[in-house]
C-alpha positions in Angstrom: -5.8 10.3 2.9 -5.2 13.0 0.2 -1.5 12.2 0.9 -1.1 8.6 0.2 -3.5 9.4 -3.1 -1.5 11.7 -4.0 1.5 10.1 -3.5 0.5 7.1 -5.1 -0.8 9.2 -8.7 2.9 10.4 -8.6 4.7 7.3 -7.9 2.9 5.6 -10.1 2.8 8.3 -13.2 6.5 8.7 -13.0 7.0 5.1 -13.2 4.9 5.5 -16.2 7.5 8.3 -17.9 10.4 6.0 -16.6 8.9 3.4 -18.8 8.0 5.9 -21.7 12.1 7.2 -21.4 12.9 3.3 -21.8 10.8 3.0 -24.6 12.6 6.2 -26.1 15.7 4.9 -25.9 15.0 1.1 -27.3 13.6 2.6 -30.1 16.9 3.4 -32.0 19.3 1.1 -29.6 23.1 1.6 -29.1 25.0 0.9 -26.5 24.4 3.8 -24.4 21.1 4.1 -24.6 20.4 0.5 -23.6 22.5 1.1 -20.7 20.4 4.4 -19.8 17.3 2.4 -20.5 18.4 -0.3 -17.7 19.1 1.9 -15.2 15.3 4.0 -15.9 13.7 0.6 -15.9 15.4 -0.2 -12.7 14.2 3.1 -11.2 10.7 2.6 -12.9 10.4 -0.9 -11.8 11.0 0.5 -8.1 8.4 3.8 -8.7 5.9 1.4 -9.6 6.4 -1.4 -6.8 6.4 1.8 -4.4 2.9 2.6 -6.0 1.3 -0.4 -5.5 2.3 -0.4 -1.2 1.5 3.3 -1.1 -2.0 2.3 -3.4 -2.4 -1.2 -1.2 -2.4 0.7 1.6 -4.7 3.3 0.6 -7.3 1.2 -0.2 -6.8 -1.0 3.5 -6.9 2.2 5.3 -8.9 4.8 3.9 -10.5 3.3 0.4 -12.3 0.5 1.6 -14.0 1.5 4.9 -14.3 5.4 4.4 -14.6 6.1 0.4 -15.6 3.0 -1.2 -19.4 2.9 0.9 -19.8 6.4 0.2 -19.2 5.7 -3.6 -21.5 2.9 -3.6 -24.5 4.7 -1.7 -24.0 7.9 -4.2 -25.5 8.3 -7.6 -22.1 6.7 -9.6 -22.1 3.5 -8.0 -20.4 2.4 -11.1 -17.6 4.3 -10.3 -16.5 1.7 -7.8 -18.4 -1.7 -9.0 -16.9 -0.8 -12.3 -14.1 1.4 -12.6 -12.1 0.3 -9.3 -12.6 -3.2 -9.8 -10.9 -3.3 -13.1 -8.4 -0.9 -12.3 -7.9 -3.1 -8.7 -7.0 -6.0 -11.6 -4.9 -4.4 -13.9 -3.6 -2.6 -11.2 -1.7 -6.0 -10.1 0.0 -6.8 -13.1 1.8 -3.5 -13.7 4.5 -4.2 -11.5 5.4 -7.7 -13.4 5.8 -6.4 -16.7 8.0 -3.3 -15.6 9.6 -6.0 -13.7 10.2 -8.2 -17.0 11.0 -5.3 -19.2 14.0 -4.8 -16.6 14.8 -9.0 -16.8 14.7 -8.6 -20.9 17.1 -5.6 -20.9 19.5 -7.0 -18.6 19.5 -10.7 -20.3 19.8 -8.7 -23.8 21.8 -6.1 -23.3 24.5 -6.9 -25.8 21.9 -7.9 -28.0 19.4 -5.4 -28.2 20.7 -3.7 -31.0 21.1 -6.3 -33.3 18.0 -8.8 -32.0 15.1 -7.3 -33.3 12.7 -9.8 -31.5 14.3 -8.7 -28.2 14.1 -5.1 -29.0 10.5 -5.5 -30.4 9.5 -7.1 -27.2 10.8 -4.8 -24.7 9.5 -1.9 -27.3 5.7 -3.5 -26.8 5.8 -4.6 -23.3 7.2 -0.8 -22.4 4.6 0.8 -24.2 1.9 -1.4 -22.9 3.3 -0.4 -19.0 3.0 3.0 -20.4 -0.9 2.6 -21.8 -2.1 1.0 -18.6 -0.3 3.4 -16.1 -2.1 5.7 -17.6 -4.7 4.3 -17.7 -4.5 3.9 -14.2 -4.7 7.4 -13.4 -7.7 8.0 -16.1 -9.7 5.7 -13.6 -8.4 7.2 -10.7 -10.0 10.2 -12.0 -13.4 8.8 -12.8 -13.0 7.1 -8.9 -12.8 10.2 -7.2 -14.9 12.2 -9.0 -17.5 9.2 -8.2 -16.9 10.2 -4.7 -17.3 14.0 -5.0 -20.9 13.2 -6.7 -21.4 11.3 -4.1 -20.8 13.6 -1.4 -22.4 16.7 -3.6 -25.5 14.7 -3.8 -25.6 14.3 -0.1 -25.0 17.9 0.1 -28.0 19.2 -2.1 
């Protein structure tokens, strides 16, 4: 269990930094950097997809029968009812803007440098993958520690 959270916090984070490193190198756009800030989109894109399996199947296999209950018996049962709910939501949509950030760098490519709406787009969208990975692992935080209250409480 502690495995496939972990490895899901990493996959996901370094997506997040792939993402960041794209947004670095949009910023002031040449040709190189746009062609560095493909290829860490493409790798991003693929961190992030790989953290939503290993986070899927998380929650099918440990999550919902073994944390989730224990969560909402404890004395944080927000911590699931409200935190992993909206992270479960946002959680979905990650994956689709990475995935669009890659599709607006390769269609502009040869434009990015002189198409400020392009660039402005795939500046916002990045940053906004950025935020919400993040984001992610703020309420991943706030999840577990849900679960440690509840299982101290039990405890005392």
């Amino acid at each position: 269990m502690h495995t496939l959270v972990g490895l899901h916090a990493f996959l996901g984070e370094a997506g997040a930094l792939a993402f960041l490193w794209v947004f670095v190198e949009v910023l002031n756009a040449s040709g190189p950097s746009v062609k560095r800030a493909f290829r860490v989109a493409s790798v991003g894109v693929v961190l992030l997809i790989l953290a939503w399996i290993v986070g899927g199947w998380h929650y099918l296999t440990d999550y919902a029968t073994a944390v989730k209950p224990v969560i909402k018996a404890g004395p944080t049962p927000w911590a699931h009812i409200v935190i992993t709910e909206t992270k479960e939501h946002i959680f979905l949509f990650i994956p689709f803007l990475a995935f669009f950030v890659w599709g607006l760098l390769h269609r502009y490519r040869d434009e990015l440098m002189t198409n400020t709406d392009a660039r402005k787009a795939v500046l916002t969208i990045s940053l906004l993958v950025v935020l919400l990975a993040f984001a992610m692992a703020g309420m991943g935080v706030l999840i577990s520690s849900g679960f440690r209250a509840a299982l101290e409480s039990k405890l005392l």
